[in-house]
C-alpha positions as CSV (number, residue, x, y, z in Angstrom):
1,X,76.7,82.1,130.5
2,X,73.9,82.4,127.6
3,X,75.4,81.3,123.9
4,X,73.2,82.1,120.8
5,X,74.0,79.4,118.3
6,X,75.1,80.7,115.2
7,X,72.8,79.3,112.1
8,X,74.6,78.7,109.2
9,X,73.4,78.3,105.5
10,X,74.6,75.4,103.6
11,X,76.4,77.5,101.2
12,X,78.7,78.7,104.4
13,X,79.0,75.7,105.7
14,X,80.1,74.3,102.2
15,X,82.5,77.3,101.7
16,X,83.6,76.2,105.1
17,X,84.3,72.3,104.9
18,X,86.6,73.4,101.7
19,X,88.7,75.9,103.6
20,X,89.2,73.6,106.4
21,X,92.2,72.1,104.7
22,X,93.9,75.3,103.9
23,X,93.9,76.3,107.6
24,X,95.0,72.9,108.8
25,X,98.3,73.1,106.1
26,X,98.8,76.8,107.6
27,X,98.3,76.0,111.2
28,X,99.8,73.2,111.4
29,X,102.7,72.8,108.8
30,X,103.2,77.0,108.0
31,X,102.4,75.4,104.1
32,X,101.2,78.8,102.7
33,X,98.1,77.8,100.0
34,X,98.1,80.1,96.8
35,X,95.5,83.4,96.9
36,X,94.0,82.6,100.0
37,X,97.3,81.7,102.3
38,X,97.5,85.4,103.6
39,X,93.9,85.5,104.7
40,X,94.0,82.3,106.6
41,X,97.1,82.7,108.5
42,X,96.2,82.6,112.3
43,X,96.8,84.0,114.4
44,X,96.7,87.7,113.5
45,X,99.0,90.1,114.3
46,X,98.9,94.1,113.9
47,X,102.3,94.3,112.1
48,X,101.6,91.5,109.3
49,X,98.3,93.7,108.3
50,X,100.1,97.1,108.8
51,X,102.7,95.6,106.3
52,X,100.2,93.8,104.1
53,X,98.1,97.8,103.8
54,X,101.2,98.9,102.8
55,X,102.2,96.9,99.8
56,X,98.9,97.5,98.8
57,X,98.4,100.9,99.3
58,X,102.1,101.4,98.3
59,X,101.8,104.4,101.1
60,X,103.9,103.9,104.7
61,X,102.9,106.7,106.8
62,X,100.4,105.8,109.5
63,X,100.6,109.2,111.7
64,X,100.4,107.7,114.4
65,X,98.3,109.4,117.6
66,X,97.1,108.2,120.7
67,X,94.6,105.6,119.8
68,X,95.6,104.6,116.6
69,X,97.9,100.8,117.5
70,X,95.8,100.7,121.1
71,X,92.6,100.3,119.6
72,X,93.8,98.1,116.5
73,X,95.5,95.8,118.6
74,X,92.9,95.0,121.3
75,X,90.5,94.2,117.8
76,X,93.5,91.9,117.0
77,X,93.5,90.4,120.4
78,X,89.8,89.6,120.8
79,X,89.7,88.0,117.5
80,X,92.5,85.9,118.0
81,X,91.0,84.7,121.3
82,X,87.5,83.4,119.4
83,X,89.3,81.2,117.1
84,X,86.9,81.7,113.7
85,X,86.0,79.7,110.9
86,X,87.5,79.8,108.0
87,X,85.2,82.3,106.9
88,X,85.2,83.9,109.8
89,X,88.9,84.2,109.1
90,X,88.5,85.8,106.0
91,X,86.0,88.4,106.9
92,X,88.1,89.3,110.1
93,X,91.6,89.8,107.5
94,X,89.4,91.7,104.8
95,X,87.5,94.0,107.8
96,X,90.8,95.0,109.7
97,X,92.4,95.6,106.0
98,X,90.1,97.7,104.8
99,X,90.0,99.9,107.5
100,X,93.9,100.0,107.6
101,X,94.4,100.7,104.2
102,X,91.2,103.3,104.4
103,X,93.6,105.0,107.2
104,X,96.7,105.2,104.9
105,X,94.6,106.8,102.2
106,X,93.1,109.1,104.3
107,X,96.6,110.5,105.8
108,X,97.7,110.6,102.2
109,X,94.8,112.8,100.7
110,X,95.0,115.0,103.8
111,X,98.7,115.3,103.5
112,X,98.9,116.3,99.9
113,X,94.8,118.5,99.7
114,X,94.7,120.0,103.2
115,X,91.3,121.8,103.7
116,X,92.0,126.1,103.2
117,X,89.6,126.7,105.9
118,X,91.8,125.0,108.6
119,X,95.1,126.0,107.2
């Protein structure tokens, strides 16, 4: 099996070597760091970021269909298998965020503006 190496500035790999420390305190002794503890936690699990796009969005219905926890939860899944960086980790918890709370707003404005011509 063929593995590309991933090239890393020094600016990521700094960013990097400083987070280490966050994720070793959460990983290994559940100590939550300030502003960046909910990022980091590991591993990720569908229900912490449904919860987490809810306080944000301060909006709770998800209307659900067919593919909607399926698809989010395999994401979840492979993710947690590869084990990321710290940065990794943050960019995984900010992706998968921003599409859930993009689907809460989206259900929202189609709930309360429904399009005439489909109505």
């Amino acid at each position: 099996k063929y593995k590309v190496p991933v090239r890393q500035s020094w600016t990521l790999r700094a960013l990097n070597a400083l987070l280490w420390p966050s994720c070793l305190l959460q990983d290994c002794c559940g100590i939550s760091v300030p502003r960046v503890g909910k990022m980091l936690r590991w591993p990720l699990s569908l229900p912490r970021l449904m919860a987490e796009a809810e306080r944000r969005t301060k909006l709770s219905d998800w209307a659900r269909d067919e593919s909607f926890p399926g698809l989010y939860e395999v994401a979840v899944a492979r993710l947690n298998e590869t084990q990321p960086t710290p940065v990794g980790r943050l960019i995984a918890f900010d992706y998968l965020m921003r599409r859930l709370m993009t689907r809460l707003q989206v259900i929202d404005r189609a709930k309360s503006k429904p399009d005439p011509r489909f109505v």
